[in-house]
FIMARMAR-479586 format. One record per residue (C-alpha): residue number from 1; x, y, z. Coordinates in steps of 0.05 Angstrom, whole numbers, plus 5000, padded with zeros to 4 digits. Layout:
PT   nr     x     y     z
PT  NUM     X     Y     Z
...
This chain:
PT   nr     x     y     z
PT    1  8066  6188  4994
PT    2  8098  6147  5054
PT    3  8157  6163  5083
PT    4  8220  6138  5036
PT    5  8251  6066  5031
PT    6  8328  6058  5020
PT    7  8336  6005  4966
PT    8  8405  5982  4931
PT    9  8477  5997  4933
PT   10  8464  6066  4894
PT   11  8444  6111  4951
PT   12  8371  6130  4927
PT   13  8307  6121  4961
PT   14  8244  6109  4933
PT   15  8177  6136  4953
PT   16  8110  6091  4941
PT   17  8065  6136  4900
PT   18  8003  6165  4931
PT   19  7949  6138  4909
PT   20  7922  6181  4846
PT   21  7992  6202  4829
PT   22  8000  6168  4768
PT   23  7923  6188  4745
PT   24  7952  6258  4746
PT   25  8011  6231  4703
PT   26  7964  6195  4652
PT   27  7979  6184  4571
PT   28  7936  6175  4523
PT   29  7937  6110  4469
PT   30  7921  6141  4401
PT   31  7984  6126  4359
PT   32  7987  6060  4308
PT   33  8051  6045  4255
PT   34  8034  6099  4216
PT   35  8027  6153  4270
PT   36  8090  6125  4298
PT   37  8121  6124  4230
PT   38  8098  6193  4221
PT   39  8126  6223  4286
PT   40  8197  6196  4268
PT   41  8204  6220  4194
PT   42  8168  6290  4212
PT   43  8219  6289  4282
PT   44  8267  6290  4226
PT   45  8252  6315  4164
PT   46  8279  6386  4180
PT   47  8357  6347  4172
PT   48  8341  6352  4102
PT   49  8320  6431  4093
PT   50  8377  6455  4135
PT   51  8430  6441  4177
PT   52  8466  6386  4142
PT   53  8503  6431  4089
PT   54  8551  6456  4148
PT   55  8591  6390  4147
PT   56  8609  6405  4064
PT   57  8638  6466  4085
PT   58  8687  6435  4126
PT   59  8704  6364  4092
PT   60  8676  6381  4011
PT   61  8616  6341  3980
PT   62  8663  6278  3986
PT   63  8688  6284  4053
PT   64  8622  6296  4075
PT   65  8591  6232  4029
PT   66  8637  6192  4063
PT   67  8612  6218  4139
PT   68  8544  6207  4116
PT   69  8550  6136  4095
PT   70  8585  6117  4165
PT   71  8537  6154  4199
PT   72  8476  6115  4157
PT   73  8506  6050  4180
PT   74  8508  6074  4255
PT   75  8440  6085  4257
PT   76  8412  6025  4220
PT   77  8453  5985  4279
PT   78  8426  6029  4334
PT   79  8358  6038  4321
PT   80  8355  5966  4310
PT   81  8382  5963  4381
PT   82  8339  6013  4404
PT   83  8276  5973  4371
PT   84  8298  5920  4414
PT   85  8300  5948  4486
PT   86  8235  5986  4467
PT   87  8197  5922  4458
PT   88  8216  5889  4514
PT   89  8210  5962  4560
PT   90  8143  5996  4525
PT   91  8150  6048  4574
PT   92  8148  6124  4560
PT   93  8214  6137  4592
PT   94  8263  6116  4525
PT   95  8341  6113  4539
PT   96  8329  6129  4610
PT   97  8292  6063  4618
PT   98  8346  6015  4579
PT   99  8408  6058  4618
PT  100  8360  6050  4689
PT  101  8353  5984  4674
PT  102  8435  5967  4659
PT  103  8464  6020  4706
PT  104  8420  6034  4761
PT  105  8391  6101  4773
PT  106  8457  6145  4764
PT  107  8460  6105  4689
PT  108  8387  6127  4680
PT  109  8397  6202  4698
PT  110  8452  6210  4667
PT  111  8433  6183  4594
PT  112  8365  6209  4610
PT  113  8393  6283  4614
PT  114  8432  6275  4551
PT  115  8367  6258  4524
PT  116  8338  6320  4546
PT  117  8398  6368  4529
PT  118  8392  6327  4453
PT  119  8315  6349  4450
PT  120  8317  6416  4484
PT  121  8369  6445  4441
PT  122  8347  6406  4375
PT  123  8281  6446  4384
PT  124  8308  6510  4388
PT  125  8362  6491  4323
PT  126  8293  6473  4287
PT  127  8269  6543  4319
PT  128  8330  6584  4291
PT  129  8333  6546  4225
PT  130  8254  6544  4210
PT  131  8258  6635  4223
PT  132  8314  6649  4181
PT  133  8273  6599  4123
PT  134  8209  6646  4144
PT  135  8237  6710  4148
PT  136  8269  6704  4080
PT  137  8215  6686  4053
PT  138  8157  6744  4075
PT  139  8224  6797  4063
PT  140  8220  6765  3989
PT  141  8149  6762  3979
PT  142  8116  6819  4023
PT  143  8174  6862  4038
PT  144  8167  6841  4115
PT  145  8225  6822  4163
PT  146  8227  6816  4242
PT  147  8277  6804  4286
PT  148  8293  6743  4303
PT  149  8270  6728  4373
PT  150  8197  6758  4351
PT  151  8203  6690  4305
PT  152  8226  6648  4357
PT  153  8172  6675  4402
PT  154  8112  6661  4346
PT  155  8145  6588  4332
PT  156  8152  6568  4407
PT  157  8083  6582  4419
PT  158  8041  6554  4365
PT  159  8075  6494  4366
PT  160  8067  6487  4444
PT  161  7986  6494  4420
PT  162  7992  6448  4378
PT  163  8031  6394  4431
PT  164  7980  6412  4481
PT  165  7932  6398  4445
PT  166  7926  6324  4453
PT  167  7969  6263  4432
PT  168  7911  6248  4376
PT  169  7925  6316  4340
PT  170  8000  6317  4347
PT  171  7998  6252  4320
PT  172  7954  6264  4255
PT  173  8001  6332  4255
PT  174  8062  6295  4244
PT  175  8030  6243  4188
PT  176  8000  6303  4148
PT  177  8061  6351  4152
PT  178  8119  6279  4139
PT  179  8077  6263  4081
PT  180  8079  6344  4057
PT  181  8158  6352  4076
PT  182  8172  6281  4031
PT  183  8131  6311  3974
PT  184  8166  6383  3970
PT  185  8227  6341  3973
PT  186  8217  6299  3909
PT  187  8183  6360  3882
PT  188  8243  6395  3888
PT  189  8293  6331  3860
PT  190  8241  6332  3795
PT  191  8255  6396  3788
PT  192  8330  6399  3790
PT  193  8339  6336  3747
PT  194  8302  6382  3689
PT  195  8341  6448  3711
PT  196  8400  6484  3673
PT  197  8416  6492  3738
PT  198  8449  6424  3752
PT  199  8509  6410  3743
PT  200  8549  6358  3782
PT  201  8608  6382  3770
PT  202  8587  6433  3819
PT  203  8602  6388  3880
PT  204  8671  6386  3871
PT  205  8676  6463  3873
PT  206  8713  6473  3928
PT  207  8784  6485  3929
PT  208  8832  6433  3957
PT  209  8885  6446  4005
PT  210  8951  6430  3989
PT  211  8956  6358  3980
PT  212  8892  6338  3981
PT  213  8838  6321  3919
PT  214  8773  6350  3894
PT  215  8734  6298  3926
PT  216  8772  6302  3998
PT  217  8793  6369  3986
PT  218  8822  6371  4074
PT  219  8835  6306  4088
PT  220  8812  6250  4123
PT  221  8801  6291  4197
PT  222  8753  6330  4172
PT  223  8708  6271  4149
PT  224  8703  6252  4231
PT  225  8691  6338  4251
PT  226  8629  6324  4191
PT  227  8597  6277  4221
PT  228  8557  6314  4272
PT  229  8520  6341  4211
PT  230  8513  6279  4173
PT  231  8469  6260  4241
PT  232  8425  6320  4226
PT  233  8394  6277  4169
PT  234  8373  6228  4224
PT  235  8380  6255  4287
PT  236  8311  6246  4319
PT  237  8291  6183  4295
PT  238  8305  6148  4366
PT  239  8253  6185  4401
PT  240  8193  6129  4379
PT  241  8212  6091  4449
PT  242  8185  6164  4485
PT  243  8119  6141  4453
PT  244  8103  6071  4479
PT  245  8049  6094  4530
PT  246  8019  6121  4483
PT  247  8020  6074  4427
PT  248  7968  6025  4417
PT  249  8024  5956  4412
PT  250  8091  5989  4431
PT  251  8126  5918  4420
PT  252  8104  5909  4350
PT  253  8093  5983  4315
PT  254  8155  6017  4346
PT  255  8216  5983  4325
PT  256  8176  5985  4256
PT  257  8159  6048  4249
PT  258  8237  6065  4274
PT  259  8264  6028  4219
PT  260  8216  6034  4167
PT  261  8220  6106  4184
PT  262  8299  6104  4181
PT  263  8293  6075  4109
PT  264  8251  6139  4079
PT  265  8302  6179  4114
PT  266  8361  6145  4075
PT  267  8319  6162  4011
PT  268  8301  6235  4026
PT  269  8376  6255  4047
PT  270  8414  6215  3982
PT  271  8368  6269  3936
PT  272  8384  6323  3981
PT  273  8455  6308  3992
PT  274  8466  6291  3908
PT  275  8419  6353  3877
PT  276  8420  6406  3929
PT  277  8492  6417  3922
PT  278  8491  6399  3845
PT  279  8443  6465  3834
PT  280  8473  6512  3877
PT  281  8554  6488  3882
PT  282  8583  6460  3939
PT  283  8617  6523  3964
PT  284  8559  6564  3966
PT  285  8511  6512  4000
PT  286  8568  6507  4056
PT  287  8556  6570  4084
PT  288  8467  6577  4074
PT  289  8417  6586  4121
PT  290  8363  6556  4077
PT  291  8403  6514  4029
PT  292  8339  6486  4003
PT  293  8306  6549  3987
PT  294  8375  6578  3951
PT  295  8370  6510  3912
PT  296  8294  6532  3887
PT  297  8330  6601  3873
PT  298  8379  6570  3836
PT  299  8325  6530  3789
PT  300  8275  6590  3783
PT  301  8320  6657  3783
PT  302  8295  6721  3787
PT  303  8224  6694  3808
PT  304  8171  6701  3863
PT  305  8154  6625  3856
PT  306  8223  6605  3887
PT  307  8199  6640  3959
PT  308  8121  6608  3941
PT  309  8159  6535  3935
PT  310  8195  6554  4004
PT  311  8130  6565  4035
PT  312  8126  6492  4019
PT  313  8196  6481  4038
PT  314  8177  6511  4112
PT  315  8127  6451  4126
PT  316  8199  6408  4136
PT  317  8219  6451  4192
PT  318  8145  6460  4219
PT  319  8143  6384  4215
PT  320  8212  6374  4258
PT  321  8196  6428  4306
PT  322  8129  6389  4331
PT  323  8162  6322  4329
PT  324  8223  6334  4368
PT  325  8177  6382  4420
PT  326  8131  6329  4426
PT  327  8195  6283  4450
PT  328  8233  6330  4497
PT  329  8162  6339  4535
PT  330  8152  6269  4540
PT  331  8231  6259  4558
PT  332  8224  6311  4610
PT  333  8154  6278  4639
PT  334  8176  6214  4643
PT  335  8244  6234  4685
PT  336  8196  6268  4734
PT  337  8149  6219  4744
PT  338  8202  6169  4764
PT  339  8225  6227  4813
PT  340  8287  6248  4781
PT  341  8264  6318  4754
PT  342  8216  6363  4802
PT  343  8150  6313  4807
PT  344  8105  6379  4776
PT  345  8140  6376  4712
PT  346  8097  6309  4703
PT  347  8030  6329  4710
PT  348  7984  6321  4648
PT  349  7923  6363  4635
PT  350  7847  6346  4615
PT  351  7881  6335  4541
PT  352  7926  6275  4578
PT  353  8001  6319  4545
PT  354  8053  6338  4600
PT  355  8040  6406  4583
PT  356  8089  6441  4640
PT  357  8145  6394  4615
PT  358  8132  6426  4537
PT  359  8123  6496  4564
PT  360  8195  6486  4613
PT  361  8232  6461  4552
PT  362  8208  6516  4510
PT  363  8238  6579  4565
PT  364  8302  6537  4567
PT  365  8308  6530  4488
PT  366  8294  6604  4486
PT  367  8339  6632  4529
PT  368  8393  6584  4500
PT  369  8373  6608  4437
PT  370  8389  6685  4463
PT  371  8454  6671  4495
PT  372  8479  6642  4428
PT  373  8455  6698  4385
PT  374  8512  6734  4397
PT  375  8546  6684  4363
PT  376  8524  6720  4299
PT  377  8518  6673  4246
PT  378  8562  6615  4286
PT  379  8499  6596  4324
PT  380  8456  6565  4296
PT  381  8518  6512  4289
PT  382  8545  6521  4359
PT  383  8460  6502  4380
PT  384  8467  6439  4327
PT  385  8530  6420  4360
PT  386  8497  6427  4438
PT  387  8445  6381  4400
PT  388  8496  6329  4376
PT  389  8531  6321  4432
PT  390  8481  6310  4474
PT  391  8450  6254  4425
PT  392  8512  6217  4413
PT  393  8524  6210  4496
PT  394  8453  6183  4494
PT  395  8475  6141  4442
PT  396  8533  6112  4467
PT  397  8495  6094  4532
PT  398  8438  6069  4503
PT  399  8487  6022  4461
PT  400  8520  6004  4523
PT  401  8457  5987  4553
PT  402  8440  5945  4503
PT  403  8502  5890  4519
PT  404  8501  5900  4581
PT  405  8416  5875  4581
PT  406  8433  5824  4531
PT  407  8485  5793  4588
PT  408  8441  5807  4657
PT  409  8371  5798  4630
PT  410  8387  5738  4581
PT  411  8306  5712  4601
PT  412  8269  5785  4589
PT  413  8222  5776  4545
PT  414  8246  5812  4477
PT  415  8191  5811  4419
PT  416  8229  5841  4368
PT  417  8304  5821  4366
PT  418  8360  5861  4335
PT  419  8389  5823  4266
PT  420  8448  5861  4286
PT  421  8465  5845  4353
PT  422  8517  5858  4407
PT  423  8565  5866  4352
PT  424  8518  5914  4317
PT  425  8513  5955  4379
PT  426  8585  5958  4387
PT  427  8595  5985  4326
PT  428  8546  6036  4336
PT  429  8570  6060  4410
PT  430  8642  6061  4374
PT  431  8616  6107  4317
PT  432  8574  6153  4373
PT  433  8640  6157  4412
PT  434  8691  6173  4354
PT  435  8634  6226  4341
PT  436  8636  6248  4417
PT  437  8714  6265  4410
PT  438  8703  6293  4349
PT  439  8658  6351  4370
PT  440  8704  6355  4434
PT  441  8767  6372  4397
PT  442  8738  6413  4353
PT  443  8755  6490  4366
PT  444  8700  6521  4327
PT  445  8642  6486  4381
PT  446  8680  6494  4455
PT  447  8618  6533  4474
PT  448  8574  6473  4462
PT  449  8615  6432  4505
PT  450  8627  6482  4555
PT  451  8554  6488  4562
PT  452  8533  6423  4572
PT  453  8590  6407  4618
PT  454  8567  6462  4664
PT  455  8492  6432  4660
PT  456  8517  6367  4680
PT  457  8553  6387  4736
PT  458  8492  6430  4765
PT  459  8450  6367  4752
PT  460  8481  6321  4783
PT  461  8502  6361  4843
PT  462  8429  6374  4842
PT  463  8409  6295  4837
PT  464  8460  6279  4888
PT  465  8437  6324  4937
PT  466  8362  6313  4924
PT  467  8333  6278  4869
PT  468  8365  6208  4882
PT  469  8324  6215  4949
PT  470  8263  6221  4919
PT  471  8244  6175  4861
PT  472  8187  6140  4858
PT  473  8169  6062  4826
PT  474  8148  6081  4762
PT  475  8138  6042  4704
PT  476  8211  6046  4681
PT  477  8234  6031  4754
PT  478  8194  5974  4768
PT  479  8225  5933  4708
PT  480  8289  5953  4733
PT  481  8278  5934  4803
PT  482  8246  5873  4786
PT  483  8288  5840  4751
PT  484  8263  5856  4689
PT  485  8187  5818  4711
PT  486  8144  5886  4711
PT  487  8147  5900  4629
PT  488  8089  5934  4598
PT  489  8045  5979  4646
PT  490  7985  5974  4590
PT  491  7978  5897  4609
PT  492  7987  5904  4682
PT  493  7981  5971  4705
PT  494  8021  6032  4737
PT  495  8052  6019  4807
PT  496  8032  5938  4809
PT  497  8097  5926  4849
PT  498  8107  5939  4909
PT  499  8175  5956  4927
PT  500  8175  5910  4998
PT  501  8152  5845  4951
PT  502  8212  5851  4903
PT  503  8261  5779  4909
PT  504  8317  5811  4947
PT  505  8368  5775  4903
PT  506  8331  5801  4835
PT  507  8330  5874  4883
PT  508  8413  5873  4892
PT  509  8423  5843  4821
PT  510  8385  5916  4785
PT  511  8380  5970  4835
């Protein structure tokens, strides 16, 4: 590379790639709707085996209906927004791009970390989650039971395999194992509908406090703390964006997919969230590990078949656990191409995956995964809540990004449109953010925002000192630098701008 260029009022430099460097960095197109559609249900899916039933425990089956509908909303307004900026920025790099793009490079990094924090620590939630379901079920069936990090070990490396294998197979992965997870889920609402077991008088089982009803049994507070687990049905979904470079038409299949996606979502979480509950009782399902499973105990007592359905039950988490690894790896990858993680964490293998970015995120989500153990059975919610709070930052930046490109790039070229607009992506940032001081004030998760305070202020110590003089023009830089001009690398190539022929006006106006 040549020697670095100041550019912009931001104090970074940027470094003209070597030549080859982004042939070292190269994707693979393999991915139409329904692989796309298929990575953002299966990124998902796992919201609907576990993880969810924490929020009932703290605001009843009401409370938590109620968080779940405002949540719903928020995301049919953001990843309409989302849709938007991805079609008119089909680059790999996501809410790093739109943030790079409305608030210069410290925007990017920023929202970009959140990103990876969100991804990182979802993983390892899926991780925890998905060998508690697995150990229950060999104990049941074969008498066998491990400890927990021997799961967490298995799980982290198949599934790195499997992402390393090649865009192609984690693609046809997440289409085989979405379809699978949405079929053990209406499996399992046939089967409660013709239980003994249900009974929806169940969901109101939980004792009110003092003043307060059945249906809001602790008031109207708790609805807001439940709404990091309402996300859990949907959290995920945004990542399509990380998979334009390798999409075969970005501007047309991803926003789509996102909210065609979102739709079989809102399906598969109102039969969870109504039957689950309705079979076991609200007060029990509060507390579980594996509500789903204890809801095919509850239907089929006493028998072997409940831990043989589970088996089933375990493609969910198996199906969330590839989907969200394959988007931290390509969240991490895209970051370092553009300079603003170590450069290596970018390179891509024969098989065209950024397979040092997957096996990077994986250490960090296990040794996360080890400090929190101690938190007995707190943390696999204090993980969930590092998750959460990391997504809804990304969220309200990306939202913010959103008007802010509406009002500086009015001419971009945008082939897909939000129905919602600005006003839908206000509301959306507003519902992220009443989310983001939710978490904070809430006692029970300090650690989680301990934690990522602390990796924030490393980072960007970090960035300040040396990343920001060290990025280089790709993809997701050059539409920022230009004005918005340099939009799809498939049509015209990686590092077609030079830095030295950008308008200086169009240079001040972005960088």
């Amino acid at each position: 590379m040549s020697a670095p260029q100041p550019r912009g009022a931001s104090g970074v430099t940027y470094t003209h790639a070597a030549e080859g460097y982004f042939d070292k960095r190269g994707l693979t197109r393999t991915a139409g709707f329904w692989g796309l559609w298929g990575l953002g249900v299966a990124a998902v899916i796992s919201g609907d085996f576990s993880g969810w039933n924490f929020g009932i425990s703290g605001a009843g089956w009401g409370g938590f209906l109620i968080a779940t509908a405002i949540v719903t909303l928020m995301y049919v307004t953001m990843i309409a927004s989302i849709g938007e900026m991805s079609a008119a920025m089909p680059h790999t790099g996501g809410a790093y791009s739109f943030a790079r793009s409305a608030m210069g490079p410290w925007g990017g990094f920023v929202t970009g970390l959140a990103e990876t924090i969100e991804y990182v620590a979802t993983t390892a939630v899926i991780v925890y989650f998905s060998a508690s379901y697995a150990d229950s079920i060999t104990d049941e069936l074969f008498g066998l039971s491990m400890p927990s990090w021997v799961w967490w070990l298995i799980l982290y490396a198949v599934f790195l395999l499997l992402n390393i294998a090649g865009a192609e197979v984690s693609f046809r992965f997440a289409v085989v194992v979405a379809v699978l997870s949405l079929a053990v889920i209406v499996l399992f609402a046939v089967m409660a509908l013709f239980s003994d077991a249900l009974d929806f008088g169940k969901l109101l089982d939980i004792e009110p406090s003092a003043g307060n009803s059945d249906f809001l049994p602790f008031g109207w507070w708790e609805v807001v703390l439940a709404m990091p687990f309402a996300m859990w049905l949907y959290l995920g979904i945004e990542e399509l964006p990380l998979a334009a470079e390798e999409s075969h038409m970005p501007a047309r299949d991803i926003p789509r997919a996102g909210m065609w996606g979102l739709g079989t979502l809102i399906v598969s979480g109102g039969l969870v969230l109504l039957l689950n509950p309705a079979v076991v009782g609200s007060s029990a399902i509060g507390e579980s590990g594996e509500p789903l499973l204890d809801g095919f105990r509850a239907i089929l007592p006493n028998s072997d078949v409940a831990a043989i359905l589970s088996l089933f039950a375990l493609i969910g988490l198996f199906a969330s656990l590839q989907g969200i690894m394959y988007a931290y790896g390509r969240n991490i990858y895209s970051l370092s191409r553009a300079g603003y993680y170590p450069k290596a964490l970018s390179l891509t293998g024969a098989r065209k995956t950024p397979w040092i970015a997957l096996v990077v995120g994986a250490v960090i989500g296990i040794i996360a995964l080890i400090l929190v153990d101690t938190g007995g059975d707190t943390a696999g919610a204090i993980v969930l809540n590092i998750a959460v709070w990391g997504a809804v930052i990304a969220y309200l930046l990306q939202m913010v990004a959103f008007v802010m490109l509406r009002r500086k790039f009015p001419n971009a070229a945008r082939p897909y449109r939000s129905p919602f607009g600005i006003g839908g992506a206000v509301f959306a940032g507003a519902i992220a953010a009443l989310i983001f001081v939710g978490v904070m004030l809430n006692e029970d998760y300090r650690e989680a925002i301990i934690a990522i305070a602390a990796i924030y202020v490393v980072a960007l110590v970090v960035f300040a000192a040396f990343g920001r003089h060290r990025l280089v023009l790709s993809p997701e830089e050059e539409y920022a630098m230009s004005g918005g001009l340099h939009g799809d690398p498939q049509a015209e190539g990686y590092g077609a701008i030079d830095v030295d022929d950008i308008d200086p006006e169009a240079r001040s106006r972005t960088s």
